[in-house]
C-alpha positions as CSV (number, residue, x, y, z in Angstrom):
1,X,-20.7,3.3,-12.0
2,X,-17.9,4.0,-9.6
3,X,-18.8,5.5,-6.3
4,X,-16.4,8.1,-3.6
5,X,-17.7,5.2,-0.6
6,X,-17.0,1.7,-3.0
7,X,-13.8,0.6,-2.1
8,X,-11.9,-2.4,-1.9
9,X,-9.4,-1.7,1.1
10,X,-6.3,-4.1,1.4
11,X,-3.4,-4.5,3.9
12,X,-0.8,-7.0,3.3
13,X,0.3,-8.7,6.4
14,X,3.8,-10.5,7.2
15,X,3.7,-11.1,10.7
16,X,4.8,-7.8,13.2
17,X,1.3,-8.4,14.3
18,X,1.3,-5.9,17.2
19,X,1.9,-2.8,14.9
20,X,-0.5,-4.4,11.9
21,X,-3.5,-4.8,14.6
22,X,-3.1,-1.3,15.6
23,X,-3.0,-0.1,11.6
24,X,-6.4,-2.2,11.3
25,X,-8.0,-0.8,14.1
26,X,-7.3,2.8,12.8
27,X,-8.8,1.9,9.8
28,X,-12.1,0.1,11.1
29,X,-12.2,3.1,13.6
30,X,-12.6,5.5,10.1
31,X,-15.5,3.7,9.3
32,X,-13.9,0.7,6.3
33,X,-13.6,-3.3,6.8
34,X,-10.5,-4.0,5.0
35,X,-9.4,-7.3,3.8
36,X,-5.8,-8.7,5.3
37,X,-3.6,-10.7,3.1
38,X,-1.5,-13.0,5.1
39,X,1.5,-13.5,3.6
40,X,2.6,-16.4,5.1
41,X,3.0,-15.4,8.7
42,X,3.3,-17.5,11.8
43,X,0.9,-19.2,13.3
44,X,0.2,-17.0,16.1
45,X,-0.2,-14.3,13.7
46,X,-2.6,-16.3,11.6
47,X,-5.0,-16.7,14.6
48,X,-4.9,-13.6,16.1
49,X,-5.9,-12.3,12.5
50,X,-8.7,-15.1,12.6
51,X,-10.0,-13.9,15.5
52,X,-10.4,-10.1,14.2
53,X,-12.2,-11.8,11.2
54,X,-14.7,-13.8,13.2
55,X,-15.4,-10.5,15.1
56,X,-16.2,-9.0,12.1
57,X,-13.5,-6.6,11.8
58,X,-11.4,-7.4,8.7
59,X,-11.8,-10.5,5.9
60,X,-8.7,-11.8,5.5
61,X,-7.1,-14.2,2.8
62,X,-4.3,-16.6,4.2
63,X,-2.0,-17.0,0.6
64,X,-0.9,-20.5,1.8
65,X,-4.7,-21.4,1.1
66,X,-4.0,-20.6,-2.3
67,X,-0.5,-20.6,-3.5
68,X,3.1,-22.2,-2.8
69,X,5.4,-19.6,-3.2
70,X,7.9,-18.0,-0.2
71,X,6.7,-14.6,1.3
72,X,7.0,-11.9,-0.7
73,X,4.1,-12.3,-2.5
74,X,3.0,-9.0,-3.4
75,X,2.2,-9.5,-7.1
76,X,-0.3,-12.3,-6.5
77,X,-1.8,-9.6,-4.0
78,X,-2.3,-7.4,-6.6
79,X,-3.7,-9.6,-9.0
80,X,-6.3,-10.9,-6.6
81,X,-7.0,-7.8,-5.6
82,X,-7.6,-6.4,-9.0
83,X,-9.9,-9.4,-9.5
84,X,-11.8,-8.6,-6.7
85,X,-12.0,-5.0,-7.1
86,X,-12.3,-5.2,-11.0
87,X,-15.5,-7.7,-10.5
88,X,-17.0,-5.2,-7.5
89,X,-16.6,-2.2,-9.8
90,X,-14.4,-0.5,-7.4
91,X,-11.3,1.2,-6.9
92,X,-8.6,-0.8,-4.8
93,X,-7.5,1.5,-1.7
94,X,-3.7,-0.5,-0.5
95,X,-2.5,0.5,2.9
96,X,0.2,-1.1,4.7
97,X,0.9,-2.7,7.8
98,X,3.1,-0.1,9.2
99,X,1.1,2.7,8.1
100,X,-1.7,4.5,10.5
101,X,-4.4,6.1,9.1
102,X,-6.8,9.0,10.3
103,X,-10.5,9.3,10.5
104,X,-10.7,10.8,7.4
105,X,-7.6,10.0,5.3
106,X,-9.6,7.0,3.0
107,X,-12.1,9.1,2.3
108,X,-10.2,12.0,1.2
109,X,-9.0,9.6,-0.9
110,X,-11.5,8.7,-2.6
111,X,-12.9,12.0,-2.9
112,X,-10.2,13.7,-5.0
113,X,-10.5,10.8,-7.8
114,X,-11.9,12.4,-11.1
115,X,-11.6,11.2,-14.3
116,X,-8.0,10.5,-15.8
117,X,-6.4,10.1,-12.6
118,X,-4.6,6.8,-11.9
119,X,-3.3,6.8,-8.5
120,X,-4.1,9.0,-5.6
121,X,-1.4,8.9,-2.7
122,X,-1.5,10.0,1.2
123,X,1.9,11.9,2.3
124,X,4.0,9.9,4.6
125,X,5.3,11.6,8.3
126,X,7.0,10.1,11.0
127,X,6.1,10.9,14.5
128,X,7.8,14.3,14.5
129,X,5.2,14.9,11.6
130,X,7.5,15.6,9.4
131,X,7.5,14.1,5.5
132,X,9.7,10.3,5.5
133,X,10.4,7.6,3.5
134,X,9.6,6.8,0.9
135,X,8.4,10.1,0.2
136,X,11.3,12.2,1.1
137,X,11.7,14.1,-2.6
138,X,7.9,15.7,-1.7
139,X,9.5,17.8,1.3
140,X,11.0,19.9,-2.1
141,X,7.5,20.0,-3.7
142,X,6.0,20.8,0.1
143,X,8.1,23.5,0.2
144,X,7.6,25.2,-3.1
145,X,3.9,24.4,-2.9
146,X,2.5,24.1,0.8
147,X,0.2,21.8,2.0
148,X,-1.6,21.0,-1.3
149,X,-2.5,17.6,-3.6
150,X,-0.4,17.7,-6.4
151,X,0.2,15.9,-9.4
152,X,3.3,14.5,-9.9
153,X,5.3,12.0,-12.4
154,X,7.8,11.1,-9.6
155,X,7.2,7.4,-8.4
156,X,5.0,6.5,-6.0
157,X,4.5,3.5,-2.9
158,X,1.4,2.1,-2.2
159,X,1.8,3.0,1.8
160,X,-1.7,4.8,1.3
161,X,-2.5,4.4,-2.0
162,X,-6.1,4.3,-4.0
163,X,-5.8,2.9,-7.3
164,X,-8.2,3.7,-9.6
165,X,-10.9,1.4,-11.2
166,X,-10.1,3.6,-14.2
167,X,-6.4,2.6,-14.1
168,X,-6.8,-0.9,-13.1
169,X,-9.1,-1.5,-16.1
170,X,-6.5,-0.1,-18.2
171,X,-3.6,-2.6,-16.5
172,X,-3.6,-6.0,-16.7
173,X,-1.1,-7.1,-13.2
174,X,-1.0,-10.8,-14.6
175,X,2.0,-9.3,-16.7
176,X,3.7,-7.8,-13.9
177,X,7.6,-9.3,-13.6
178,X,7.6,-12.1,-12.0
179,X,11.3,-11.5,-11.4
180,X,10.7,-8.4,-8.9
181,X,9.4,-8.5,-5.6
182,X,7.7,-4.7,-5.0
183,X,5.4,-3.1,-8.1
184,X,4.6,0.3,-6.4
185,X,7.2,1.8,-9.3
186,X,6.3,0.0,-12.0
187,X,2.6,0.7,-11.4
188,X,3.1,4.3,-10.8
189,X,5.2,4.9,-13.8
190,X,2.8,2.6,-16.0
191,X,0.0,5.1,-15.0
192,X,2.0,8.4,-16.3
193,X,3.0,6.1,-19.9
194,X,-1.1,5.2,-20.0
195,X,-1.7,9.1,-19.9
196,X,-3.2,9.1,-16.4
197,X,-2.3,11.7,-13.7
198,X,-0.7,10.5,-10.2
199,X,-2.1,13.1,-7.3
200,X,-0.3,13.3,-4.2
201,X,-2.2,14.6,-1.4
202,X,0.7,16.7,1.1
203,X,-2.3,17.4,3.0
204,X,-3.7,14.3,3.7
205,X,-1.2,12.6,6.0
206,X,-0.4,9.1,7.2
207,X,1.7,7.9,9.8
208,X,4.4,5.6,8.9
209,X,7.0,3.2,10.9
210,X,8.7,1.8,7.7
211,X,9.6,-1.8,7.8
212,X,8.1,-3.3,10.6
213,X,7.6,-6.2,9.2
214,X,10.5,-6.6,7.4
215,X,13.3,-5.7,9.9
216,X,16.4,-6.1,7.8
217,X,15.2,-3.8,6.1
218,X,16.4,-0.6,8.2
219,X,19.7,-2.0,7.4
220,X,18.9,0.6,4.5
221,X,19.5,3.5,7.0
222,X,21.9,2.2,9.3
223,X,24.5,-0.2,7.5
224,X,23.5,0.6,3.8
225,X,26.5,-0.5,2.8
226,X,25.0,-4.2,4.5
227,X,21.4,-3.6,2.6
228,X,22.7,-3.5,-0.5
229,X,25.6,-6.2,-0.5
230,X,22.3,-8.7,0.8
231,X,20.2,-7.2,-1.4
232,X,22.6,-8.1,-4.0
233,X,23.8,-12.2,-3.2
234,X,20.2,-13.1,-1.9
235,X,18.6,-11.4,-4.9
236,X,16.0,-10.1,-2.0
237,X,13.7,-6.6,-2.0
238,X,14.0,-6.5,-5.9
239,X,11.9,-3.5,-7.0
């Protein structure tokens, strides 16, 4: 049986440690111990997440220990974590390294999961507390709808995410691409074609600082034109 308070909280880490420390600390502050995936990060990194583990603050798994495969390596992530959370009789709670949470933003989380729903998702803001990426098509459903959680079949990113133990009993990740690099579509669409309703929580939230671990990436905003051409020949950020 499936609890509001048993969760299995990730972060994935690639270095940009400064910003990731401060996303833990928000979440240990709320009251959760997450578990960091180091995703092949410097050394420096490595230790300094070391150290937070032998404080007791987080767990974390370094992926070198258990695969050879170049950074990203988000869909062995999400199969571990599945394991994990799929043996622990969980849900799986993902929140990201650039991504701050409040006291009570998990568990608000986990307290709108009922039965049928797949994914339940936190609202992104920037600093002027306003809606950003990657969840700039909810400032239309804000608008028509306020400050609500909503159901949607629009895609979703795991920023602040809570996958269900409902949906990830229903998905198997081992069959994920292996061609892609990101799976926050794919999984949120799979839940809507399994039958399961996607909630969106406009009232519920998070800070984020998009890309900080992966810099080139505001090329999207400033030199799109850049992004896309070395999104293209390196065959990088395939989603």
């Amino acid at each position: 049986m499936v609890t509001t308070d048993n969760l299995y909280i990730i972060m994935p880490v690639k270095d940009a440690i400064e910003m990731a420390e401060q996303a833990l600390q928000a979440i240990v502050a709320s009251g959760y111990r997450p578990c960091v995936y180091d995703d092949y990060s410097s050394s420096e990194t490595a230790r300094r997440l070391d150290t937070l583990a032998a404080e007791g603050c987080i767990e974390v798994i370094h992926i070198a220990d258990h695969i050879q495969h170049p950074s990203p390596n988000y869909r062995w992530v999400l199969q571990h974590a599945q394991q994990v959370a799929l043996a622990r009789g969980c849900h799986l709670v993902i929140i990201e390294s650039d991504v701050f949470v409040g006291n009570e933003t998990i568990q608000r989380l986990s307290a709108t999961v009922h039965e049928g729903v797949g994914l339940v998702a936190a609202v992104t803001h920037n600093d002027a507390d306003t809606i950003n990426f990657p969840y700039e098509y909810a400032s239309r459903l804000q608008q028509r709808h306020g400050n609500v959680t909503i159901a949607t079949r629009k895609r979703f990113s795991f920023c602040c995410t809570l996958l269900t133990h409902e949906l990830l009993q229903a998905l198997d990740f081992r069959l994920l691409d292996p061609t892609k690099d990101w799976y926050d579509v794919t999984i949120s669409h799979q839940s809507v074609a399994q039958g399961f309703q996607n909630l969106l929580m406009l009232d519920n939230p998070v800070l984020h600082k998009p890309h900080s671990s992966r810099p080139w990436k505001q090329l999207k905003y400033k030199h799109p034109l850049l992004y896309y051409w070395r999104k293209l020949t390196q065959h990088s950020d395939k989603i």
